[in-house]
C-alpha positions as CSV (number, residue, x, y, z in Angstrom):
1,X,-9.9,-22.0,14.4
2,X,-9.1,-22.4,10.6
3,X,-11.4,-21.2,7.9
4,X,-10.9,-22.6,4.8
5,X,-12.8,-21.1,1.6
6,X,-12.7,-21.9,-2.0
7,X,-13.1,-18.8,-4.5
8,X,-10.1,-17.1,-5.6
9,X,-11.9,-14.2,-6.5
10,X,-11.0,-10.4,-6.0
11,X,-14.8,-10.6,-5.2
12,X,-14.9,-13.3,-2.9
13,X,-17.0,-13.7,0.1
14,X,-16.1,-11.7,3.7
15,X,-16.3,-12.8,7.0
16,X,-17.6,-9.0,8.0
17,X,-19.2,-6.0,6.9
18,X,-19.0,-2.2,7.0
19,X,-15.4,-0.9,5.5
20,X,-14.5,2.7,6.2
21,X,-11.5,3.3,3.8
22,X,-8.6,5.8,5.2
23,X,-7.8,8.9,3.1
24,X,-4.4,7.1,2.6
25,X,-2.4,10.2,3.9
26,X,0.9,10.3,4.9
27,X,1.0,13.2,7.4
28,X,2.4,12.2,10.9
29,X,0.8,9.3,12.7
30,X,-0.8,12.1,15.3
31,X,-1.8,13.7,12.7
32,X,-3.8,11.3,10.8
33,X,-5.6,9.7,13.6
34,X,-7.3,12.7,14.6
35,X,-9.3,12.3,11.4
36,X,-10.4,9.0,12.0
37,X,-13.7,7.4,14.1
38,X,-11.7,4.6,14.8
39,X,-15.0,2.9,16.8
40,X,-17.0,2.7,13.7
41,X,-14.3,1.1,11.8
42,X,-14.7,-3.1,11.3
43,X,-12.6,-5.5,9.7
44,X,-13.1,-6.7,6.3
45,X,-12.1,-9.7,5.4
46,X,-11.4,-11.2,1.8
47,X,-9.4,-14.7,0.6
48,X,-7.2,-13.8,-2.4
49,X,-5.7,-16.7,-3.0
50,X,-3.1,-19.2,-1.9
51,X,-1.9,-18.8,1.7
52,X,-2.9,-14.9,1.6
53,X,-5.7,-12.5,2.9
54,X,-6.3,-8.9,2.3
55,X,-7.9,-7.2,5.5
56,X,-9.6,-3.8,4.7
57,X,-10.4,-1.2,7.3
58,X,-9.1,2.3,8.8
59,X,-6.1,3.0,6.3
60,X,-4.2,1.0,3.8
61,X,-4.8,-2.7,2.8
62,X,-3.4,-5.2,5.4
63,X,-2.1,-8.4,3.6
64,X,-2.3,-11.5,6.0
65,X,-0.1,-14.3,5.1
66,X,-1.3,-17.2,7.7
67,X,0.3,-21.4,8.0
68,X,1.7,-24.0,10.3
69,X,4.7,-21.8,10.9
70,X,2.4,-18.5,12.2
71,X,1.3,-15.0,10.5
72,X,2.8,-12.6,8.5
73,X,1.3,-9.2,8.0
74,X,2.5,-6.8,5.5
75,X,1.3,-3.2,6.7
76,X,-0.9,-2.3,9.9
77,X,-3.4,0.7,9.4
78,X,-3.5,3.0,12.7
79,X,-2.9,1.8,16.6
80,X,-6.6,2.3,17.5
81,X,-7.6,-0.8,15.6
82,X,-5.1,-3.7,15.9
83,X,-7.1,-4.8,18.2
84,X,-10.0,-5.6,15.4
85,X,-7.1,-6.7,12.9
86,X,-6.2,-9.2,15.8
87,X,-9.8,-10.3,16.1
88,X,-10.2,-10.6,12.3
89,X,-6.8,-12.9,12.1
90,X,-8.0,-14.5,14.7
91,X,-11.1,-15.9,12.5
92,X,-8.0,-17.5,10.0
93,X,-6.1,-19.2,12.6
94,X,-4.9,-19.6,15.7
95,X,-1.4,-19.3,15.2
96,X,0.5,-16.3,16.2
97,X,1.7,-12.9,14.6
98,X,5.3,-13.5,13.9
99,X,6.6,-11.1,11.0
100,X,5.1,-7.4,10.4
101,X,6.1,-5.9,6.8
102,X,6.1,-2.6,6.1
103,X,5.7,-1.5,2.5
104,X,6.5,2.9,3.3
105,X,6.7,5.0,6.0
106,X,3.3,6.5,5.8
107,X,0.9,6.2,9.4
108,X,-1.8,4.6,7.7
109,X,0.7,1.9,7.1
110,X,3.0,1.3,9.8
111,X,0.9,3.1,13.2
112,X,-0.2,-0.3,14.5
113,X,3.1,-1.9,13.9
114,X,3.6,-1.9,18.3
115,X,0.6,-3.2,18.8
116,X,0.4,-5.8,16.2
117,X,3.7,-6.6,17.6
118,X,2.5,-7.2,21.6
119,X,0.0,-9.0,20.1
120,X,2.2,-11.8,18.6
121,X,5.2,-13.9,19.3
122,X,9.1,-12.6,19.0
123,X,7.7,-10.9,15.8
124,X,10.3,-9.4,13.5
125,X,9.3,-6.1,12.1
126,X,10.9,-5.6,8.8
127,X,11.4,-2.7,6.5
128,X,13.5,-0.8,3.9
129,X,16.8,0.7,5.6
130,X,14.7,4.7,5.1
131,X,12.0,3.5,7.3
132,X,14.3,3.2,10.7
133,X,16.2,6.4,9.7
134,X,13.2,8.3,9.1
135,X,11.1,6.7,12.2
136,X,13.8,7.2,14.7
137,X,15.3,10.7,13.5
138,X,14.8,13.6,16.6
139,X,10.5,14.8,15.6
140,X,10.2,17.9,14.7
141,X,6.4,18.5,14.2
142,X,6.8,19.5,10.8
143,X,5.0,17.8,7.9
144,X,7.0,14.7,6.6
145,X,8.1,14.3,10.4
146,X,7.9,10.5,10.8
147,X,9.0,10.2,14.1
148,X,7.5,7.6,16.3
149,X,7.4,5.7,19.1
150,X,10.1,2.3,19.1
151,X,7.8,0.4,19.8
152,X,7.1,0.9,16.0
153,X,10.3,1.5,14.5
154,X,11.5,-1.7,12.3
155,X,13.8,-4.2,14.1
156,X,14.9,-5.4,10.9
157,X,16.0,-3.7,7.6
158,X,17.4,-4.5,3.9
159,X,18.9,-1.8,1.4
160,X,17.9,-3.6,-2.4
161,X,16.1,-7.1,-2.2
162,X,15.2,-9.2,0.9
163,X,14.1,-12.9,0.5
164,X,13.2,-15.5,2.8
165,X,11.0,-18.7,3.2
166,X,7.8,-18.8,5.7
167,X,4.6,-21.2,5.8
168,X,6.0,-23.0,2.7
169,X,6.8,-20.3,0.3
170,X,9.5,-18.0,-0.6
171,X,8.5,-14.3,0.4
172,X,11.1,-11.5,-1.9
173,X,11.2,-7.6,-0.7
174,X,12.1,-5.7,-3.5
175,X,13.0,-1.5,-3.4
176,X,12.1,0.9,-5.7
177,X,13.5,4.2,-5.3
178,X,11.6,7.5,-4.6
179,X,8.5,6.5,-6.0
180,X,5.4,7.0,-3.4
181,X,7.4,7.9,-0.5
182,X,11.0,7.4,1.2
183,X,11.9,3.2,1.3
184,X,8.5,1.9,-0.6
185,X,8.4,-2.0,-0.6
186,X,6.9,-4.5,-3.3
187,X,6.5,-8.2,-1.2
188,X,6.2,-11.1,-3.5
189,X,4.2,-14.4,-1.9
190,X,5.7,-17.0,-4.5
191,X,4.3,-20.1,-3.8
192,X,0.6,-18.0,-3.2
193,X,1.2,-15.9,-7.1
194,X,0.3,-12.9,-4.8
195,X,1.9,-9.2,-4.7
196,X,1.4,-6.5,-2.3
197,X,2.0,-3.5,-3.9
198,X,1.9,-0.9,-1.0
199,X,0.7,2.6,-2.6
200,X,3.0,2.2,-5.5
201,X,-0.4,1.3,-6.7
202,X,-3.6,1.9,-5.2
203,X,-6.1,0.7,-7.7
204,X,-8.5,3.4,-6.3
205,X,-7.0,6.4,-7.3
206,X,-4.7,8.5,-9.5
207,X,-0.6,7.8,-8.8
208,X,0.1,10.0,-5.7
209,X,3.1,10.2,-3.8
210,X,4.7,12.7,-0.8
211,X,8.2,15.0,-1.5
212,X,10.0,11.9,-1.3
213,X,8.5,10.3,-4.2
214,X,8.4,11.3,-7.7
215,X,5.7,10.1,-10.7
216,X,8.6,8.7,-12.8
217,X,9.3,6.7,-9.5
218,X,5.7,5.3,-9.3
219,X,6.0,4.3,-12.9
220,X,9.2,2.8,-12.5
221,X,7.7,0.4,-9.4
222,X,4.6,-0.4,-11.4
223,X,6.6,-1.5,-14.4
224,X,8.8,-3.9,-11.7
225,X,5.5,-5.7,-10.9
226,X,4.4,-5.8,-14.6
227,X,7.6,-7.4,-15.5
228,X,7.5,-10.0,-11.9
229,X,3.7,-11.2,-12.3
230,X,1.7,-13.6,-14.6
231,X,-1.2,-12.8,-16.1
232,X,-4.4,-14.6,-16.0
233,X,-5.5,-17.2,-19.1
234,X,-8.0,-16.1,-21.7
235,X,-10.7,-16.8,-19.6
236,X,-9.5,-14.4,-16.9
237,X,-8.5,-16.9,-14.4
238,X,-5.6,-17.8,-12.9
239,X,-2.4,-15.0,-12.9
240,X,-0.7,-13.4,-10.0
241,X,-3.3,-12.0,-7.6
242,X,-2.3,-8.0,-6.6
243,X,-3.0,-6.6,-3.8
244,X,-2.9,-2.8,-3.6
245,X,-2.0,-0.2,-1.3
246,X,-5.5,1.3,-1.4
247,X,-8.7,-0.6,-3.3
248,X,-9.9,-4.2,-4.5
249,X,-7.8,-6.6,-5.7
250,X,-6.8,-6.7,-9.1
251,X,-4.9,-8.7,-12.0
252,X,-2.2,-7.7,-14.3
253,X,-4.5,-6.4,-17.0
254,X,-6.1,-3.7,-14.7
255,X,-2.2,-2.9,-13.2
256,X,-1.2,-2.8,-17.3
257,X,-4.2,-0.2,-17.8
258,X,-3.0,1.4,-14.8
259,X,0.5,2.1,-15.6
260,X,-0.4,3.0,-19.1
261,X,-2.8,6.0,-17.4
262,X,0.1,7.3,-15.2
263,X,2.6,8.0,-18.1
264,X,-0.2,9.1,-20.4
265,X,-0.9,11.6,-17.6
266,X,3.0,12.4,-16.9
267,X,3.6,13.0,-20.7
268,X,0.4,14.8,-21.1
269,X,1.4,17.2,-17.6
270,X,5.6,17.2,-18.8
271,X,3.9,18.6,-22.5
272,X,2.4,21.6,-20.8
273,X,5.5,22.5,-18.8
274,X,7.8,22.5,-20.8
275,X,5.6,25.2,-23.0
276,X,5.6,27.3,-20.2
277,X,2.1,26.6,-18.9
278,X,1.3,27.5,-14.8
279,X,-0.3,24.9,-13.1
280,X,-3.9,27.2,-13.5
281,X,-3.1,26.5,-17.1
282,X,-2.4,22.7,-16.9
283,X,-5.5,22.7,-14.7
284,X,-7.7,24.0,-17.2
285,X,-6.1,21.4,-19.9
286,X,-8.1,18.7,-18.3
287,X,-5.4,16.4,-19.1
288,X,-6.3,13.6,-16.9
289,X,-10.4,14.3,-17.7
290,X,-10.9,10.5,-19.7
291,X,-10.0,8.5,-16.8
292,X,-12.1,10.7,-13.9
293,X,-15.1,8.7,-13.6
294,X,-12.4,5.5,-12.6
295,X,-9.3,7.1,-10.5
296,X,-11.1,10.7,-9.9
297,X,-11.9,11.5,-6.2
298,X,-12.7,14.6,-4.2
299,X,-10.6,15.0,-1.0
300,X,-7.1,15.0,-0.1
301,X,-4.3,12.5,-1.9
302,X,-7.4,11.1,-4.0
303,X,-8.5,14.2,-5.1
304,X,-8.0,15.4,-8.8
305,X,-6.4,19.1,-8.3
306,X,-4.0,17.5,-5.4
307,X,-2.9,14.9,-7.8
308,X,-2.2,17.7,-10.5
309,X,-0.8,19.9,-8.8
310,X,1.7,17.4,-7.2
311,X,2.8,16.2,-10.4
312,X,3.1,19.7,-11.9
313,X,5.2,20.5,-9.4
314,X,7.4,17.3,-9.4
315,X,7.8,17.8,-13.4
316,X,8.8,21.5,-13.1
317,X,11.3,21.1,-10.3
318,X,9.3,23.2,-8.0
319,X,8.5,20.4,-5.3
């Protein structure tokens, strides 16, 4: 069955209702599941524009890209609900799952990957070169252990920049180097004007990132999509449609305001270290207090002290 629908809108209509969003974590997949009611979790469905989809649910953003020639997916939340992501596709099109994308490493991106796999139709799982190396190295139940099952592992990689063509548009992978995690991917739909941005930019939230990343890294990768995308006419319409790791759908005036916030708050947090300050110090500085009531949050990698603390310790070398 196709569904065709005719707002372009980062608030446009969805097919279902009730969104749990994950906490966006990047501990092991194990890990991260155990934190999740996956049964109360249902599919979200919203048209951004072009051939492309965002699906919202347990974890990150999943960006469906669905034609004649099949489905491509670009990140797959946890294993427990591919099964609803499935179902939710299924209310697109008919046409099977042929190429999974992953933009990082991190389980609430890449757990369903196996699943969403079985599910399809010789589907090509592709990723930055870190991802297989870090999925397939021996565990060893420590934190930033990404170790997984094969099933899940990427069966195809790239080093800098990937392109190919799919349902009638060119698709481009592009790198950026330690900025949320270890191999982070920005996937350009061309013909669609859509980016999905992985958590080099969750709308939702302060910049975050694990030991692999860095803040200058972040700001590097947001400033690659500033430079890539158009922006929408005076009237707001129109522009290159992003879709973000975590939260709604934006345009490049909200990614501009953005990446103006994260290197306010890395030269406002750089400032205090290099006078000597201890993070109780920067803490009390309340250099990110202006933009709390839009990126603020209260537990884990959204949470205000985690994202200080991680960037004081980035800044001061004492990651």
């Amino acid at each position: 069955m196709n569904l065709r629908f005719s707002s372009q809108s980062a608030h446009a209509m969805v097919l279902s209702v009730v969104v749990l969003f994950g906490t966006g974590v990047w501990l092991p997949v194990a890990h991260a599941q155990g934190k999740q009611n996956f049964d109360a979790v249902k599919i979200e469905i919203q048209p951004v524009q072009g051939k492309v989809y965002m699906l919202t649910g347990a974890g990150g953003n999943v960006t469906v890209q669905a034609g004649p020639e099949g489905v491509l997916i670009v990140d797959t939340q946890f294993a427990p609900v591919a099964p609803k992501i499935v179902a939710a596709i299924r209310q697109l099109t008919d046409k099977p799952i042929r190429y999974i994308i992953n933009t990082h490493v991190h389980g609430d991106h890449t757990g369903g990957n196996e699943a969403l796999a079985r599910a399809g139709q010789d589907v090509k799982i592709i990723a930055h070169e870190n991802l297989l190396k870090a999925m397939s190295a021996p565990p060893t139940g420590r934190p930033q252990d990404y170790a997984t099952a094969r099933g899940n592992w990427p069966t195809e990689t790239y080093t800098d920049r990937k392109t190919f063509d799919f349902n009638g548009e060119q698709i481009e992978l592009i790198h950026v180097e330690k900025a949320h995690s270890t191999g982070d991917t920005i996937v350009f739909f061309h013909g669609s004007n859509v980016v999905s941005a992985g958590d080099i930019y969750a709308s939702s939230r302060y910049p975050s990132y694990d030991p692999q990343g860095s803040i200058q890294g972040m700001i590097t990768g947001l400033n690659r999509i500033i430079d890539m995308i158009q922006p929408p006419d005076k009237q707001g319409n129109g522009g290159t449609a992003l879709i973000p790791g975590h939260g709604r759908v934006t345009r490049q005036p909200e990614l501009v305001a953005y990446r103006d916030m994260s290197v306010t708050i890395r030269d406002r947090i750089q400032a205090l270290v290099n006078q000597g300050k201890t993070f109780e110090k920067v803490k009390a500085a309340q250099p990110v207090k202006e933009y709390e009531p839009v990126y603020g949050g209260n537990g884990g990698v959204s949470s205000t002290d985690f994202v200080l603390e991680e960037i004081y310790k980035d800044l001061s070398g004492k990651k």
